[in-house]
Each structure stands twice: as structure tokens, then as C-alpha cells.
C-alpha positions as CSV (number, residue, x, y, z in Angstrom):
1,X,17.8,-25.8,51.1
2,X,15.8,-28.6,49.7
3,X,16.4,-32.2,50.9
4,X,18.5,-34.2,48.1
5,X,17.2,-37.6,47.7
6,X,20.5,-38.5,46.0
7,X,23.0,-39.2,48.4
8,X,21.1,-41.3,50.2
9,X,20.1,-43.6,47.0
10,X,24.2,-43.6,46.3
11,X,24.7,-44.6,49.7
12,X,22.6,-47.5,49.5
13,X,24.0,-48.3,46.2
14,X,27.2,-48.3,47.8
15,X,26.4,-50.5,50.5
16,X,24.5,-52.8,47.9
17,X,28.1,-52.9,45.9
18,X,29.5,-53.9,49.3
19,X,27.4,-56.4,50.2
20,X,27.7,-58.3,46.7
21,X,31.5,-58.0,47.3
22,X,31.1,-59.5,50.8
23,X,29.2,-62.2,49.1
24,X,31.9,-63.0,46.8
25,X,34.5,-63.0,49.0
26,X,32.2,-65.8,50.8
27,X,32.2,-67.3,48.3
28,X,35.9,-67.2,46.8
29,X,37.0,-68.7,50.6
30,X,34.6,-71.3,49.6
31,X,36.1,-72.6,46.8
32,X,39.8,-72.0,48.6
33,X,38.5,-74.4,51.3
34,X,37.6,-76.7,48.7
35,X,40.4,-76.7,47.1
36,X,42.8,-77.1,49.8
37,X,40.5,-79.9,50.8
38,X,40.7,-81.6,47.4
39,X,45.0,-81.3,47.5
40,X,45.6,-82.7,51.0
41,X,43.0,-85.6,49.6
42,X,45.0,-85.5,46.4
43,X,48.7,-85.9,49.0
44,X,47.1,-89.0,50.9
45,X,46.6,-90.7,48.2
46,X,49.9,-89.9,46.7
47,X,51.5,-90.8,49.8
48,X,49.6,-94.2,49.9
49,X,50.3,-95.3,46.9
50,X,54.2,-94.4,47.3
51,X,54.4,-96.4,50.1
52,X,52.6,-99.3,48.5
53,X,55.4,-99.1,46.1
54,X,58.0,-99.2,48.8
55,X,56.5,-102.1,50.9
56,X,57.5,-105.5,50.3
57,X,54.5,-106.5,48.6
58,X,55.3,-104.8,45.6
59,X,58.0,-107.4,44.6
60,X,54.9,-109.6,43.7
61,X,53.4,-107.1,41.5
62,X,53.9,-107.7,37.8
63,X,55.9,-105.5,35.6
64,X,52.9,-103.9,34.0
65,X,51.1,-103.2,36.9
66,X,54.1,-101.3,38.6
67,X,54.0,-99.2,35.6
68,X,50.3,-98.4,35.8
69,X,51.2,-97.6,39.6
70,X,53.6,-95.2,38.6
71,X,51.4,-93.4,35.7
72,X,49.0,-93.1,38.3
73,X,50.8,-91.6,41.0
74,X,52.4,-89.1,38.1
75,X,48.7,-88.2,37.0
76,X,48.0,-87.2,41.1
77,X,51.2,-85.2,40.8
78,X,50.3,-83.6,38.0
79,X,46.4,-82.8,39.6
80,X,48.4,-81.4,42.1
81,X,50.4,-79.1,40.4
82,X,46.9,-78.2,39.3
83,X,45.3,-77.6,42.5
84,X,48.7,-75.6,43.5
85,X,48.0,-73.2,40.1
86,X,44.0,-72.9,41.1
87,X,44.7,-71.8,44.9
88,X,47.5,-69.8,43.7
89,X,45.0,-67.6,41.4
90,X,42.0,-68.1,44.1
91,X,44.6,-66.5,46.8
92,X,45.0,-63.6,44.5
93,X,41.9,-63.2,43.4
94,X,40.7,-63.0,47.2
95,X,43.6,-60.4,47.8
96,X,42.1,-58.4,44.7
97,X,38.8,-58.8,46.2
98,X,39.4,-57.8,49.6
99,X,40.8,-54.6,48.3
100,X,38.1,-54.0,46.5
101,X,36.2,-54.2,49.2
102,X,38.1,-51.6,51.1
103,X,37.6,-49.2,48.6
104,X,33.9,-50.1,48.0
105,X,33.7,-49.4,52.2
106,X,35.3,-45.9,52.0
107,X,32.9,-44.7,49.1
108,X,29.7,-46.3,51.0
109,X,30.9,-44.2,54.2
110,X,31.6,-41.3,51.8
111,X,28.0,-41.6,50.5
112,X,26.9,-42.0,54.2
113,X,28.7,-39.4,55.0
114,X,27.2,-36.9,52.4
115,X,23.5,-38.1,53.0
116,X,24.0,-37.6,56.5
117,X,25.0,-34.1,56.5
118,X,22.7,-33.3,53.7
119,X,19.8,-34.8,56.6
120,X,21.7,-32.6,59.0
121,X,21.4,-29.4,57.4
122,X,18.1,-29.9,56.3
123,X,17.5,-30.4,59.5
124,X,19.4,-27.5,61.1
125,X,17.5,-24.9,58.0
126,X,13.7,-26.4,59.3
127,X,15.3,-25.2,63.1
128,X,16.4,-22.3,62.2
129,X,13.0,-22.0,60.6
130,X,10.8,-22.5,63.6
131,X,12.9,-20.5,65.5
132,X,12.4,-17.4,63.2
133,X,8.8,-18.0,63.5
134,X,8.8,-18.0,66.8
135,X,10.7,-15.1,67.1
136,X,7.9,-13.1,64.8
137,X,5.2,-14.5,66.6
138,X,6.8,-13.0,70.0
139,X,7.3,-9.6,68.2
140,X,3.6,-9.6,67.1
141,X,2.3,-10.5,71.1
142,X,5.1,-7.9,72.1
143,X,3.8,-5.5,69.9
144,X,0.1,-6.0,70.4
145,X,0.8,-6.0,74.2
146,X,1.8,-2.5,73.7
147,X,-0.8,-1.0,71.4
148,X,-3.4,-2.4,74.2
């Protein structure tokens, strides 16, 4: 049996696949953080704004500027909505990612697995090996201790 350097290269290619997918999952939480940071940022102001327009003071704003008020606080709903949609398709891509991950961890312990019982036997076949030599070399001292 001759030692196959193969399963050991697709183990580490396996384990290279999972690192990169470990790296993109880092990175994909990232960008969920972010975003999540950006729409509770996004809310406060919202909120701020909505209850400048319910405080008092807003009786002394003019017509046009309650209107501009209002267009704004639709454009930060609207952003919103946004950031909703973007964590909504980050979240799934993380899901998809994570299971690709799982499946990208059973073929690298497959691989691992392969390369080390291809190690093992090799290793087992160089035993069994010695041992037969040994077991010649007592014959020969066997036999030459008779003859003498």
C-alpha cells in the first residue's frame, strides 16, 4: 500500500473552504450589527422628531415648515422599511451560510477522516513490515544456531 497524498490535500482544502466560510459569516454578522445599529439610529430620530411635532412648540412653526417635518419623518420611515428589507435578506443569508458551513464541516471531517486512515494503514502495512523482517531474521539466527 503506497501512502496517498490526496486525502490529505482535500482535507486541507476542505478546511480552507471552511475557514473562508467562517470568515464570511464574520463578516455577514458584521454588517447585521450595522445594520441594526443604523435602524435603532434611524427610530430615535423618528421618534424625536414625532414628538417635536406633538409638543407645543410646534404651533409656532409655519405651515411650510410642518410639511418639510412631515416629508422628513416619511423619508426615515421609508429608510426604515429599508433597513427592515436589508436585515431581513442579511438574516437569511447568514441562515444559508451557516448551513453551508455545516456541510462544509462534515466533508472536511470526511476528508480527515479518509487521510487519517489512509496514515493508519500505511502505518499498520510498514509494522507489519518490520515485524516480518524480524521474524526472518530470527529464523536465519535459529537456523544458523543449529547448523553450528
Amino acid at each position: 500500500m503506497i501512502e496517498r497524498n490526496c486525502w490529505t490535500i482535500l482535507a486541507q482544502r476542505a478546511q480552507d473552504e471552511t475557514t473562508l466560510i467562517q470568515t464570511e459569516i464574520g463578516q455577514i454578522t458584521t454588517r447585521l450589527e450595522n445594520l441594526n445599529a443604523s435602524k435603532e439610529r434611524l427610530q430615535n430620530l423618528y421618534e424625536e422628531y414625532r414628538k417635536q411635532e406633538n409638543s407645543t412648540n410646534s404651533n409656532l412653526l409655519g405651515m411650510r415648515e410642518v410639511i418639510n417635518q412631515r416629508q422628513f419623518m416619511t423619508q426615515l420611515l421609508t429608510l426604515m422599511e429599508r433597513v427592515d428589507a436589508d436585515v431581513a435578506s442579511a438574516q437569511k443569508q447568514l441562515t444559508d451560510t451557516r448551513r453551508r458551513l455545516m456541510e462544509s464541516e462534515q466533508e472536511r471531517l470526511k476528508m480527515q477522516s479518509l487521510a487519517d486512515q489512509n496514515a493508519q494503514a500505511i502505518l499498520n502495512l510498514a509494522e507489519k513490515r518490520d515485524q516480518r523482517r524480524m521474524d526472518e531474521l530470527g529464523v536465519m539466527q535459529f537456523n544458523l544456531r543449529d547448523d553450528t
